[in-house]
N, CA, C and O atoms as a DFTB+ gen file, in Angstrom:
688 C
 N C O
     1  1      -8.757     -33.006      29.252
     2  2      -9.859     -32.581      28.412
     3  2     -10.811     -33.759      28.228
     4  3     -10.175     -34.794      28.028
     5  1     -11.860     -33.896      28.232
     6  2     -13.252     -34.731      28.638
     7  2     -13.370     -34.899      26.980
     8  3     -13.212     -34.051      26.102
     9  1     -13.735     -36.435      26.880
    10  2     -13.755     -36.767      25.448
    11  2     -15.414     -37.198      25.614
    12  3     -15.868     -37.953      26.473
    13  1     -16.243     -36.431      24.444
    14  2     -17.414     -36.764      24.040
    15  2     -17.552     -38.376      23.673
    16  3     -16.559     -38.934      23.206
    17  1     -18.543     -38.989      23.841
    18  2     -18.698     -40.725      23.609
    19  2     -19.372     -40.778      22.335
    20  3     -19.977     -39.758      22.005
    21  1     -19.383     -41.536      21.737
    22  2     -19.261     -41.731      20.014
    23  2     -20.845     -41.111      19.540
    24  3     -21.160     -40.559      18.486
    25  1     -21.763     -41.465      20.861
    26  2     -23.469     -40.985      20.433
    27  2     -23.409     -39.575      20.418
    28  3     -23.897     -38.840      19.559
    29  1     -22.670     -39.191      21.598
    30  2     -23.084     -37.811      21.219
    31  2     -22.229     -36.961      20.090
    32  3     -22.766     -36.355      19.163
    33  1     -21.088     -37.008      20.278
    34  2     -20.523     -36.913      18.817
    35  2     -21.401     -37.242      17.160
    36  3     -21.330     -36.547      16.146
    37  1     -22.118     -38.409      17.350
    38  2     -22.655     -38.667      16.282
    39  2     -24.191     -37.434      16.408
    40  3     -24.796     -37.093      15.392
    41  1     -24.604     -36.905      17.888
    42  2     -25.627     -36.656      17.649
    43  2     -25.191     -34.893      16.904
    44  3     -25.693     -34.345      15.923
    45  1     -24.318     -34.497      17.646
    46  2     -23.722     -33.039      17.350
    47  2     -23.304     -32.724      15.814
    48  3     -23.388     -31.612      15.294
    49  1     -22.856     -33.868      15.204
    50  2     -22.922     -34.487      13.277
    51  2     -23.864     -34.565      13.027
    52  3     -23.878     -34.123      11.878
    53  1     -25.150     -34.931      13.358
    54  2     -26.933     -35.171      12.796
    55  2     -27.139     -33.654      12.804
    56  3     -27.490     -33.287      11.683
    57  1     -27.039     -32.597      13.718
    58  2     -27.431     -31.451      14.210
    59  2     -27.094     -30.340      13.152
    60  3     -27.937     -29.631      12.604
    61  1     -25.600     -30.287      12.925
    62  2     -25.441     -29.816      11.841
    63  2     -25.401     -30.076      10.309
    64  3     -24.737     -29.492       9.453
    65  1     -26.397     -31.236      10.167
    66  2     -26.509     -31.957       8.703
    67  2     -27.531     -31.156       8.036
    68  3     -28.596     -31.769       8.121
    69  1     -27.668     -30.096       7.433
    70  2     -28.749     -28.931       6.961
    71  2     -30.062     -30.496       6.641
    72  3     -30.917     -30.800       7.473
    73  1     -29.912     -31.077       5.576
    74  2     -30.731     -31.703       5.301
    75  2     -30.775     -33.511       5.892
    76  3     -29.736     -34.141       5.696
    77  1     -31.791     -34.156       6.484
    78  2     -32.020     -35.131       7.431
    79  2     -32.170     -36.112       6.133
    80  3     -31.340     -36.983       6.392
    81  1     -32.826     -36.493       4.749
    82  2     -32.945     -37.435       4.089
    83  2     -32.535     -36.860       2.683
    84  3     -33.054     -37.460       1.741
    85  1     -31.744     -35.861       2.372
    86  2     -31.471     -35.505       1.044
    87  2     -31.031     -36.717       0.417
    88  3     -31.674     -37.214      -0.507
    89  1     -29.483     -37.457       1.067
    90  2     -28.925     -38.544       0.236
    91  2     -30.025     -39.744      -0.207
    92  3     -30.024     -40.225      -1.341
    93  1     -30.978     -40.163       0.871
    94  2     -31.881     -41.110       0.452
    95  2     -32.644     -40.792      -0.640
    96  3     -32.776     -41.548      -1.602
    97  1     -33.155     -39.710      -0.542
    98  2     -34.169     -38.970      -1.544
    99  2     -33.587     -38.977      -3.179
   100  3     -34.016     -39.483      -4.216
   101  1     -32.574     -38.273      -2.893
   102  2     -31.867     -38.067      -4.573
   103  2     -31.399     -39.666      -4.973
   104  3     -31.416     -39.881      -6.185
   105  1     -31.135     -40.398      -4.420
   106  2     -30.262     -41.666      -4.934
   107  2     -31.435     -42.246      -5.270
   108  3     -31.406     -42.805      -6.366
   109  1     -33.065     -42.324      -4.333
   110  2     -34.109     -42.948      -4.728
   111  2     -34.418     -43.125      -5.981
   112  3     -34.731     -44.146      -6.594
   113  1     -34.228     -41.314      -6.528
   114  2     -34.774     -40.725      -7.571
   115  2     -34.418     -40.542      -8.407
   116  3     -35.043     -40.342      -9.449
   117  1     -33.032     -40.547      -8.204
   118  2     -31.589     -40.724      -9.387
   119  2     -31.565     -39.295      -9.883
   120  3     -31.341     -39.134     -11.082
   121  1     -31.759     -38.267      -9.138
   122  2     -31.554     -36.589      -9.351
   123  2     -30.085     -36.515      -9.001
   124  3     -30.030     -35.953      -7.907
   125  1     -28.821     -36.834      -9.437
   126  2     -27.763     -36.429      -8.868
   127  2     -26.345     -35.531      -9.582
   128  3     -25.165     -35.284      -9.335
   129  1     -27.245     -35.307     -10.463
   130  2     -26.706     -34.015     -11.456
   131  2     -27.276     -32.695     -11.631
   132  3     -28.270     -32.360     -12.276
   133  1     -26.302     -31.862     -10.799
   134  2     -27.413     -30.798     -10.666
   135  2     -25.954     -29.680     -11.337
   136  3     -24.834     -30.165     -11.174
   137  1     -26.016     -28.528     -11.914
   138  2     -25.503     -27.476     -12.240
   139  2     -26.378     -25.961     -11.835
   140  3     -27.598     -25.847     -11.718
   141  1     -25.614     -25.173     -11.717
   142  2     -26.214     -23.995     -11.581
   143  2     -26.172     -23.471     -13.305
   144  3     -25.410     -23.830     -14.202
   145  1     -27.525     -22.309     -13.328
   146  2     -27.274     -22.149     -14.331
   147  2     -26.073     -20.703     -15.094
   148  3     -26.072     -20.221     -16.227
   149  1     -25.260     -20.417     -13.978
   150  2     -23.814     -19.869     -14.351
   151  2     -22.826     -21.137     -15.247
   152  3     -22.242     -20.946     -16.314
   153  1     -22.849     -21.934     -14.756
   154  2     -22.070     -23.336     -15.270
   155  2     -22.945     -23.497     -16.528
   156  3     -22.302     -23.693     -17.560
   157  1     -24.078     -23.459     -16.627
   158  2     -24.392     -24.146     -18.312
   159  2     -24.653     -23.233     -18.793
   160  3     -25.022     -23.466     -19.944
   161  1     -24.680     -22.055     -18.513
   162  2     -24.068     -20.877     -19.750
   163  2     -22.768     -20.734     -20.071
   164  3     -22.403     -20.176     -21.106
   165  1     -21.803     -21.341     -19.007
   166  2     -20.147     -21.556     -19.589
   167  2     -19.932     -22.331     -20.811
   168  3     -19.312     -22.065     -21.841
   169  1     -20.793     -23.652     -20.330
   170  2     -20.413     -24.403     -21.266
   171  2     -21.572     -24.128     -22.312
   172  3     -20.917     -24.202     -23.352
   173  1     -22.590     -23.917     -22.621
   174  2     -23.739     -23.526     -24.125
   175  2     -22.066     -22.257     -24.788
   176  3     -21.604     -22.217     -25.928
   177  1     -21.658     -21.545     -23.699
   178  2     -20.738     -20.462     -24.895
   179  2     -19.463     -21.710     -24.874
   180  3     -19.253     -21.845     -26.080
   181  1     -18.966     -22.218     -24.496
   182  2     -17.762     -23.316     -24.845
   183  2     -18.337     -23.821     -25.812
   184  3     -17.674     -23.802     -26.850
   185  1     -19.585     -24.388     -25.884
   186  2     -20.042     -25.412     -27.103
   187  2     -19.936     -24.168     -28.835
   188  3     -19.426     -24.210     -29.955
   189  1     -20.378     -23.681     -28.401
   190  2     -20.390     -22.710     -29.524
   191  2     -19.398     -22.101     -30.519
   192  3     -19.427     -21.795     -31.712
   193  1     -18.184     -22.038     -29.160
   194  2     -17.013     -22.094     -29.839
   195  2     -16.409     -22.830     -30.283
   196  3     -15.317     -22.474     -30.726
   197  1     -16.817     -24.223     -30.387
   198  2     -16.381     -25.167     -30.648
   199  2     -16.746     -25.837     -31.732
   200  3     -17.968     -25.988     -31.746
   201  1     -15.908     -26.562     -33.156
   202  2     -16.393     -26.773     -34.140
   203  2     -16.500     -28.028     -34.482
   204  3     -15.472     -28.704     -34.512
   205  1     -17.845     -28.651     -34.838
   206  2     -18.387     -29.721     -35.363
   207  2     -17.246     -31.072     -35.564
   208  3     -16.993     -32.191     -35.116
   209  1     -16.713     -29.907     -36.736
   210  2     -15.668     -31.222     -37.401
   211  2     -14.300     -31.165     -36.862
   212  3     -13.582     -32.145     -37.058
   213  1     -13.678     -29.809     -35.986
   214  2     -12.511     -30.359     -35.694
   215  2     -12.601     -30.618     -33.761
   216  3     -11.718     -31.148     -33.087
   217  1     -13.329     -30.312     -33.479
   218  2     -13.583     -30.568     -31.952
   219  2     -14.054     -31.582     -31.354
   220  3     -14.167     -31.681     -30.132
   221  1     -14.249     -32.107     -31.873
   222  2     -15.187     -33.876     -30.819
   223  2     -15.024     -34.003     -29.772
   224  3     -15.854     -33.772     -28.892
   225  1     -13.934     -34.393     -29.628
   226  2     -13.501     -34.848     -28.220
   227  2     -13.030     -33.751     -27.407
   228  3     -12.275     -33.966     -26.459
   229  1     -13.512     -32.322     -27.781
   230  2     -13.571     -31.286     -26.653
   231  2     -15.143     -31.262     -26.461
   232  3     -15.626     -31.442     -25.343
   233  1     -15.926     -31.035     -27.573
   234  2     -17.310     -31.005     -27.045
   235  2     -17.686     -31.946     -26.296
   236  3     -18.153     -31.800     -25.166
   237  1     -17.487     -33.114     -26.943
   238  2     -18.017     -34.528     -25.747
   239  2     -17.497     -34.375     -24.446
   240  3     -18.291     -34.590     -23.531
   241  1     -15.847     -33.915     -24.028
   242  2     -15.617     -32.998     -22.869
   243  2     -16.475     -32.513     -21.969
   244  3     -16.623     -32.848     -20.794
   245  1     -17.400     -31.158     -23.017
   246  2     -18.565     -30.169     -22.448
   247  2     -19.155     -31.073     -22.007
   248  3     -18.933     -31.388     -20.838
   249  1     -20.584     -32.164     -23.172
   250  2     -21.148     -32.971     -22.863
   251  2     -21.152     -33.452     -21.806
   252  3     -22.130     -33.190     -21.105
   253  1     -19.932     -34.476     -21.160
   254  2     -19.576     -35.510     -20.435
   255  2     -20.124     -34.476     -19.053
   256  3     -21.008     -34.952     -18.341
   257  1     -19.446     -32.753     -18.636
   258  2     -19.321     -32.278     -17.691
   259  2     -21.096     -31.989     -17.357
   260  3     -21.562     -32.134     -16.227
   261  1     -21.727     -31.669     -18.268
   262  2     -22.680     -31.385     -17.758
   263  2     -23.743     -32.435     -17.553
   264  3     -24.482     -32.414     -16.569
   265  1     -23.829     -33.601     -18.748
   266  2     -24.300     -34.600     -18.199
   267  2     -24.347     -36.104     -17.283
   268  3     -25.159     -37.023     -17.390
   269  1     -23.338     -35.993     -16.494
   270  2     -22.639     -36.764     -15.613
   271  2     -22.001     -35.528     -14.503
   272  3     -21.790     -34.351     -14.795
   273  1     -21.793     -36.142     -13.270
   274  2     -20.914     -35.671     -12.143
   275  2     -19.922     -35.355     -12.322
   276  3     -19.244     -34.837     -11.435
   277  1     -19.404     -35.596     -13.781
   278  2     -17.613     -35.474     -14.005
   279  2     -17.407     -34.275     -14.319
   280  3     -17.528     -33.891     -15.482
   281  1     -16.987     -33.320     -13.118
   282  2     -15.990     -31.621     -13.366
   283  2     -14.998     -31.494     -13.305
   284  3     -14.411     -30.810     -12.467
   285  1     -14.284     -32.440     -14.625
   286  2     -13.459     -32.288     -15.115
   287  2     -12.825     -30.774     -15.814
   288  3     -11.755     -30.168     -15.783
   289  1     -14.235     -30.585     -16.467
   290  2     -14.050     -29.816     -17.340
   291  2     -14.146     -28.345     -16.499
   292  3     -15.111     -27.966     -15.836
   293  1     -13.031     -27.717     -16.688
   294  2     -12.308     -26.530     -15.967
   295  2     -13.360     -25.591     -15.462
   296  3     -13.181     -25.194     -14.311
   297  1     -14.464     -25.141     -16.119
   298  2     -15.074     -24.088     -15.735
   299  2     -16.204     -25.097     -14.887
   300  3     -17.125     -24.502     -14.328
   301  1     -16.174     -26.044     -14.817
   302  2     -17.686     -27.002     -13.902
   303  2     -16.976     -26.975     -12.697
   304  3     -17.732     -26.692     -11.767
   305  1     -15.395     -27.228     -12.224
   306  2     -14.781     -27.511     -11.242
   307  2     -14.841     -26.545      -9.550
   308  3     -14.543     -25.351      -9.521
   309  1     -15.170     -27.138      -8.568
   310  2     -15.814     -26.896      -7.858
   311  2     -17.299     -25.887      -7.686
   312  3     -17.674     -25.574      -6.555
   313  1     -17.961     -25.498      -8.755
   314  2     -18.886     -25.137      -8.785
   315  2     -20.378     -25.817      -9.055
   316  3     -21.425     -25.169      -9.050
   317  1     -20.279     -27.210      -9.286
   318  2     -21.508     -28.115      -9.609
   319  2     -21.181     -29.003      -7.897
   320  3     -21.873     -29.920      -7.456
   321  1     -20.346     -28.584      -7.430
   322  2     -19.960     -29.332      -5.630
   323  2     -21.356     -28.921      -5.043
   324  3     -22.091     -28.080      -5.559
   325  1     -21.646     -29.684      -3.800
   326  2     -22.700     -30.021      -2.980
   327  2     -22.658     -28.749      -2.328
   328  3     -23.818     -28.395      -2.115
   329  1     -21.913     -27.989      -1.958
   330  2     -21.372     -27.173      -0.674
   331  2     -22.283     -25.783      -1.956
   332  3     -22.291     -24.672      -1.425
   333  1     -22.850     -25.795      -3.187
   334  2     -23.260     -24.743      -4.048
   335  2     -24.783     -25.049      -4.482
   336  3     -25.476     -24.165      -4.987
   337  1     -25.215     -26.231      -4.276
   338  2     -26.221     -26.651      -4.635
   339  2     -27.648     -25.713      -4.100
   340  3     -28.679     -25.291      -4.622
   341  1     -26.967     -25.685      -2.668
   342  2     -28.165     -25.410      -1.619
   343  2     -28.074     -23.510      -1.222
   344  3     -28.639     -22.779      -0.408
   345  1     -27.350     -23.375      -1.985
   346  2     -27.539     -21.442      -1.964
   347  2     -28.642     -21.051      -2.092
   348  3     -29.227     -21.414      -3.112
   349  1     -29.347     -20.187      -1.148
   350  2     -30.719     -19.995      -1.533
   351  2     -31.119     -18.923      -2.884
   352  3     -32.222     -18.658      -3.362
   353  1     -29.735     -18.443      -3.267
   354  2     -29.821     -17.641      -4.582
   355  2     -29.805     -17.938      -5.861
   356  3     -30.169     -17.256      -6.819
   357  1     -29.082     -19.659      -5.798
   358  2     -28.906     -20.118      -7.106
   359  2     -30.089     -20.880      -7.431
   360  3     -30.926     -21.144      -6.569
   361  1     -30.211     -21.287      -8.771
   362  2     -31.121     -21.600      -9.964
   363  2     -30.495     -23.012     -10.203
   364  3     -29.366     -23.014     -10.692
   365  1     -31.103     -24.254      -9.913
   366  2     -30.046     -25.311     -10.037
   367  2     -30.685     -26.368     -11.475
   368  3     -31.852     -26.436     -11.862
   369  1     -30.006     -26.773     -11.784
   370  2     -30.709     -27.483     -13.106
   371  2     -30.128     -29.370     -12.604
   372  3     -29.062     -29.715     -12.095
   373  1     -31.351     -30.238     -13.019
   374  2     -31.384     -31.474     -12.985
   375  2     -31.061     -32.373     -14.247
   376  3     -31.782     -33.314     -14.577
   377  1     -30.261     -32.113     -14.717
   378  2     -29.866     -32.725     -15.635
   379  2     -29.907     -33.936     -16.601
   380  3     -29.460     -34.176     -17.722
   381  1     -30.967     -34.886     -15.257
   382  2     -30.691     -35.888     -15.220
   383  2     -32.301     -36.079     -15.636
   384  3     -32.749     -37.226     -15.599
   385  1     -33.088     -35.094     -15.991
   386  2     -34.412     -35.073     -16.419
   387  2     -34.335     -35.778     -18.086
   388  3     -33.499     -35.708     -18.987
   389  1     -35.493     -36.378     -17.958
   390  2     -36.003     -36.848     -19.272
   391  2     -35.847     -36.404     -20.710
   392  3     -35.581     -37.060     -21.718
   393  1     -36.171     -34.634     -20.470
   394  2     -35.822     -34.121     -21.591
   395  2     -34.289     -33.724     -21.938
   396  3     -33.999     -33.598     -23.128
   397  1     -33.312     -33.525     -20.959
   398  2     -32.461     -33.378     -21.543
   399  2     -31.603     -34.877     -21.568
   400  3     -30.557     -34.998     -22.204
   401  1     -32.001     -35.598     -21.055
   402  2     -31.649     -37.056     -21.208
   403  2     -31.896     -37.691     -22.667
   404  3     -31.521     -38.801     -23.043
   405  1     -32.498     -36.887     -23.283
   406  2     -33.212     -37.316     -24.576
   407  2     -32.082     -36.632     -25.701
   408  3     -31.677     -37.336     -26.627
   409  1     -31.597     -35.166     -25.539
   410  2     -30.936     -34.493     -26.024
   411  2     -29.431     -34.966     -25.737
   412  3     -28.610     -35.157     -26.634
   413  1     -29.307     -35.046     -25.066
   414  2     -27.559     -35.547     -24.647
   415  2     -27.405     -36.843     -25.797
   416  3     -26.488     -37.004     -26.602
   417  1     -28.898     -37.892     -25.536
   418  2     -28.210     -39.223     -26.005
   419  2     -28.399     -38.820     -27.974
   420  3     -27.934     -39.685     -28.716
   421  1     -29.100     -37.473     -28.705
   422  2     -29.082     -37.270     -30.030
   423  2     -27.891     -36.703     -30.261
   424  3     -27.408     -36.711     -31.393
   425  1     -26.900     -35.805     -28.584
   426  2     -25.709     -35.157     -29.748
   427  2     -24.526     -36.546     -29.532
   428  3     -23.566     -36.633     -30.297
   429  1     -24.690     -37.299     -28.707
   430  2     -23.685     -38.585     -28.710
   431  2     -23.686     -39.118     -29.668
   432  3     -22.626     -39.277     -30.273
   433  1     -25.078     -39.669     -30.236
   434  2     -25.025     -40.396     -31.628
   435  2     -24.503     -39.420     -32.744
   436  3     -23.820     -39.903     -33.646
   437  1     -24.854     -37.737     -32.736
   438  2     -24.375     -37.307     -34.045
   439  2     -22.628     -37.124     -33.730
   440  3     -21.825     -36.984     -34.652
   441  1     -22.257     -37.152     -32.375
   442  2     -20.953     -37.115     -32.367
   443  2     -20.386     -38.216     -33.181
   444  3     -19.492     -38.116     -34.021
   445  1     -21.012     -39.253     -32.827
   446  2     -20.654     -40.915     -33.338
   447  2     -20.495     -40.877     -34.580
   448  3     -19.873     -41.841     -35.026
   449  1     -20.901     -39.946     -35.478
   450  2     -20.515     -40.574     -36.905
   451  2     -19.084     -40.137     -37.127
   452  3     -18.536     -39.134     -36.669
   453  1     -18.507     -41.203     -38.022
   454  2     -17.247     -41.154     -38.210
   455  2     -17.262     -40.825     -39.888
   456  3     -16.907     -41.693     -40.685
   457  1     -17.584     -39.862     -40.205
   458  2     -17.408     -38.973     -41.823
   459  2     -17.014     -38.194     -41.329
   460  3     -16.967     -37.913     -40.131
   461  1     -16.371     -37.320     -42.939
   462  2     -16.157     -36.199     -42.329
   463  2     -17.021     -35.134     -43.930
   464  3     -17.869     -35.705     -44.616
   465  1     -16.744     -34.162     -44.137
   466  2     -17.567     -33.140     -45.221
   467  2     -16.552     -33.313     -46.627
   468  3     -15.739     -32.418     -46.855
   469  1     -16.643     -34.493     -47.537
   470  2     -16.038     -34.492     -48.317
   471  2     -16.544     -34.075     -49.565
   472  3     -17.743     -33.804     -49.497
   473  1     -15.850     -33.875     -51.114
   474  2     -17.048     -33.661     -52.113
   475  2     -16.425     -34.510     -53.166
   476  3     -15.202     -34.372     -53.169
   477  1     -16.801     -35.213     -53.923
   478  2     -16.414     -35.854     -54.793
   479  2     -17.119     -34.998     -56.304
   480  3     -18.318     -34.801     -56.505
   481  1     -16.101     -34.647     -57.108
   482  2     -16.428     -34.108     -58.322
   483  2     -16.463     -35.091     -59.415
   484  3     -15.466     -35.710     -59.787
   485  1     -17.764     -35.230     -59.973
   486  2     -18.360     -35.936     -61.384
   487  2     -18.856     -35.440     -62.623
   488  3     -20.023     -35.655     -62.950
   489  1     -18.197     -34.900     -63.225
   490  2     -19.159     -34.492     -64.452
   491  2     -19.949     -32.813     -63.444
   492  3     -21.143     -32.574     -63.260
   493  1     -19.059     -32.197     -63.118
   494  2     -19.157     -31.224     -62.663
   495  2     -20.175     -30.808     -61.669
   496  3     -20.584     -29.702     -61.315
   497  1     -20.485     -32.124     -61.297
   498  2     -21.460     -32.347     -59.844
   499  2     -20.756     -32.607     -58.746
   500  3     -19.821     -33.398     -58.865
   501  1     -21.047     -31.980     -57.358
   502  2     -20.681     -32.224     -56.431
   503  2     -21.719     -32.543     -55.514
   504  3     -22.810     -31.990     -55.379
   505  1     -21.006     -33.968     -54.613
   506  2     -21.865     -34.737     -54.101
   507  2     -21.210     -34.475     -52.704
   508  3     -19.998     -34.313     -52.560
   509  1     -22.308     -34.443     -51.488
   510  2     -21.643     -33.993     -49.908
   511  2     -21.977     -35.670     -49.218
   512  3     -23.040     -36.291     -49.193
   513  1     -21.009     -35.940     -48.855
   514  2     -21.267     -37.022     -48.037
   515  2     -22.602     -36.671     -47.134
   516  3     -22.722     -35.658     -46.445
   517  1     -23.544     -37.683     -47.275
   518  2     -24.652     -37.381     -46.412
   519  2     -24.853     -37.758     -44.715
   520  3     -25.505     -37.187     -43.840
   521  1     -23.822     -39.213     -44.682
   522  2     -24.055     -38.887     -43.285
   523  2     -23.660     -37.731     -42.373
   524  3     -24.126     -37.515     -41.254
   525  1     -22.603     -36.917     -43.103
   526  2     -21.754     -35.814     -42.086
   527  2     -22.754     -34.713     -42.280
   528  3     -22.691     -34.011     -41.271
   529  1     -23.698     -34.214     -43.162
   530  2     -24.758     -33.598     -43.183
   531  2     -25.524     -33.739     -42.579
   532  3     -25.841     -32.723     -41.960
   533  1     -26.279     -34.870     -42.324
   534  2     -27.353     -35.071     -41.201
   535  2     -26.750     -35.160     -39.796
   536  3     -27.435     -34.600     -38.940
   537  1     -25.345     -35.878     -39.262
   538  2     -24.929     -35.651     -38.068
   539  2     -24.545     -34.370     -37.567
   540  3     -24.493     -34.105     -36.366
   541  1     -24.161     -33.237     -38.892
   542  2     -24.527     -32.060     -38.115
   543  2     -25.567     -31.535     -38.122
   544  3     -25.688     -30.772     -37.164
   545  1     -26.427     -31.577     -38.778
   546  2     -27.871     -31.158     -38.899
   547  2     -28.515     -31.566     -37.498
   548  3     -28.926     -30.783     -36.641
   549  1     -28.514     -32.849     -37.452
   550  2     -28.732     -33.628     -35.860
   551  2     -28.093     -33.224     -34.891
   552  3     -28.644     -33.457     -33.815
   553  1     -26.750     -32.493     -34.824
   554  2     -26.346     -31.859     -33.951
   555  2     -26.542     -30.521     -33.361
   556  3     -26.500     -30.068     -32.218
   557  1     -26.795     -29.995     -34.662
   558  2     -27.226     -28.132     -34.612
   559  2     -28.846     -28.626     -33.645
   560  3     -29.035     -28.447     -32.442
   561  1     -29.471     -29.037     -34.295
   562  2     -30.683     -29.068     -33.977
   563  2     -31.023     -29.104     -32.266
   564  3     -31.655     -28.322     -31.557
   565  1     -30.239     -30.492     -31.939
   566  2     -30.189     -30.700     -30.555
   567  2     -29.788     -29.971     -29.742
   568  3     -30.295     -29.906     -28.622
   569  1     -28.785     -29.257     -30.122
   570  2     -27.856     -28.447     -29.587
   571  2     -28.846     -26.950     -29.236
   572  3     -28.879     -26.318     -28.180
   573  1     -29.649     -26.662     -30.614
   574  2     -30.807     -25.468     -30.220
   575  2     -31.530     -25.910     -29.066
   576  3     -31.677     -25.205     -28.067
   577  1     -31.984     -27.075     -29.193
   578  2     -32.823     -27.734     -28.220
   579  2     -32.551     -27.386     -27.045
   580  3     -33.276     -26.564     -26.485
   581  1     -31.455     -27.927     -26.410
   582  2     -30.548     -27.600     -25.746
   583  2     -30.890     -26.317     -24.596
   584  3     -31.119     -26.248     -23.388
   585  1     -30.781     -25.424     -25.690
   586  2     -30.754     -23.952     -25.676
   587  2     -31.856     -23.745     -24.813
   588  3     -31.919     -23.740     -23.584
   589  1     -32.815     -23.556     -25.791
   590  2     -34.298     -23.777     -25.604
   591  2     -34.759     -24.166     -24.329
   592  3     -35.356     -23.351     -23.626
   593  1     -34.594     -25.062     -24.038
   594  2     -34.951     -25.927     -22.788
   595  2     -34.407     -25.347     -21.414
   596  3     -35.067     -25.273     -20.378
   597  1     -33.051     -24.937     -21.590
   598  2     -32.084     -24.324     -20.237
   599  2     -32.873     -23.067     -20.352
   600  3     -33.650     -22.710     -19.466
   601  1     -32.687     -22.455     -21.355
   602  2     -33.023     -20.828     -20.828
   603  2     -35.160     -20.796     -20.778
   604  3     -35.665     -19.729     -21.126
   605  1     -35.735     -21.483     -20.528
   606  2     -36.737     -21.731     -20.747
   607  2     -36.872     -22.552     -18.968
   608  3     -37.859     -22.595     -18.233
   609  1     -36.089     -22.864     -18.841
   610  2     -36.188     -23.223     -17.336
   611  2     -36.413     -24.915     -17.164
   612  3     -36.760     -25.477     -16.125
   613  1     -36.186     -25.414     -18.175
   614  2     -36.918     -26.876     -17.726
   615  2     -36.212     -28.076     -16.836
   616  3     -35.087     -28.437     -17.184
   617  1     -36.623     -28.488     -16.089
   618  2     -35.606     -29.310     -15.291
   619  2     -34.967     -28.028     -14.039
   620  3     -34.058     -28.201     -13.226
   621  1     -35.622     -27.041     -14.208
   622  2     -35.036     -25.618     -12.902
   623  2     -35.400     -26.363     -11.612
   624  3     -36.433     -27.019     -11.482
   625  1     -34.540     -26.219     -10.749
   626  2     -35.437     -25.629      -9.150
   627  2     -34.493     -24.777      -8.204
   628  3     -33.313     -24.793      -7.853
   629  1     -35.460     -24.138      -8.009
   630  2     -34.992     -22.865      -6.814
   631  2     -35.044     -23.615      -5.955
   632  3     -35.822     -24.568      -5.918
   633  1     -33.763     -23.159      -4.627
   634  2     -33.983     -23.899      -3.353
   635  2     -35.765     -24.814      -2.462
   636  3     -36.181     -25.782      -1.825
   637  1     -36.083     -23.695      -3.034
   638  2     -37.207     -23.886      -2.702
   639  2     -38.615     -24.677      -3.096
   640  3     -39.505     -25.038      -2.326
   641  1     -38.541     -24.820      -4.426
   642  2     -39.171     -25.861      -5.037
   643  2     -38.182     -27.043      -4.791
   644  3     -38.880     -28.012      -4.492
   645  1     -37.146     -27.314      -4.788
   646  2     -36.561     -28.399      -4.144
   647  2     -36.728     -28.969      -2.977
   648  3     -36.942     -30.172      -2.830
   649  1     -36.637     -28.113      -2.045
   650  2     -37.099     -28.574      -0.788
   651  2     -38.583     -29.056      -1.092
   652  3     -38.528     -30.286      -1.122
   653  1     -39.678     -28.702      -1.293
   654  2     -41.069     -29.129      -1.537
   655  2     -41.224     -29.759      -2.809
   656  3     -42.402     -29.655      -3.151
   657  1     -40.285     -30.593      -3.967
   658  2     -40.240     -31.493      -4.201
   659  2     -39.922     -33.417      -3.283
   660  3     -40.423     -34.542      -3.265
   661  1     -38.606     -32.525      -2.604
   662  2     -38.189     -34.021      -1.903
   663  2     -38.911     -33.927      -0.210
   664  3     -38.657     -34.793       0.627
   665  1     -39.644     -32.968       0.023
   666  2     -40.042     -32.581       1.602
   667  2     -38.816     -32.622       2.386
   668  3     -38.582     -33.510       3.205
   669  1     -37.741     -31.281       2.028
   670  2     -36.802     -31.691       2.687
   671  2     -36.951     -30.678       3.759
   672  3     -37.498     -29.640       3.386
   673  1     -36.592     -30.736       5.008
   674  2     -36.612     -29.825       5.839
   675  2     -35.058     -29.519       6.589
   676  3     -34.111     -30.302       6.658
   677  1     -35.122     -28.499       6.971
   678  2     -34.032     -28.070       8.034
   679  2     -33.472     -28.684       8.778
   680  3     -32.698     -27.787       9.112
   681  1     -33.050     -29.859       9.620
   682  2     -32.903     -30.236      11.058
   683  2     -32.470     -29.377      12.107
   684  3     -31.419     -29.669      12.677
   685  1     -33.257     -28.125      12.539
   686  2     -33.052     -27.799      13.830
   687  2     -34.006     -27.595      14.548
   688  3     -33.837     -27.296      15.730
């Protein structure tokens, strides 16, 4: 059996590479968080179910999956993969955009506070610890934001505005 020589082998690998400069393009640009938006409606209903004061370190979980590469988190797992990105049916979200870059780093800090909802009784006044009030207040808020922004489309692209963002073409 006749063994192909390493060029053409390498050329028959170029041939079937759908896209010729995607990796250069996205690493340029630092686009390398992308979800469909089936995956961040998993997790907007995971977040929801999930409560302020006894969940942290499951929401930051959510967090972590959608804003970073890490699909860890069960319902992101093989569905935020490369091999899903480029479906010409899916709706892909960039995660890694400004605005929700802005939102991720307000629910980290309200995750960060370390109170919790206590009341201290005085003379028949009750007083609410205020930082755990404003870190959920700061959290609800962002968290609408959140909302807002995904189902509103921001940071979207269809195959196709993708391709005519990075000029990516076919190679055949």
């Amino acid at each position: 059996m006749p063994r192909f020589p390493v060029r053409c082998t390498l050329l028959i690998f170029y041939i079937y590479m759908p896209y010729l400069n995607f990796e250069e393009n996205t690493h340029l640009y630092q686009l390398n968080v992308w979800h469909t938006i089936t995956t961040i409606r998993i997790a907007l209903q995971a977040l929801d179910r999930l409560s302020f004061y006894d969940s942290r370190e499951e929401i930051r979980n959510v967090l972590n999956s959608i804003s970073t590469n890490n699909t860890r988190y069960s319902p992101f797992h093989y569905i935020a993969s490369t091999s899903h990105r480029f479906d010409g049916k899916l709706t892909c979200y960039n995660m890694s955009s400004c605005k929700y870059l802005e939102i991720f780093n307000s629910l980290y800090k309200a995750l960060a506070v370390n109170a919790s909802p206590t009341a201290e009784t005085s003379r028949d006044i009750t007083f609410c610890n205020d930082s755990y009030n404003a870190a959920l207040e700061t959290y609800s808020a962002n968290l609408l934001l959140l909302k807002k922004d995904i189902f509103a489309g921001a940071g979207a692209y269809t195959r196709d505005t993708f391709e005519g963002l990075f000029k990516l073409t076919w190679k055949h």
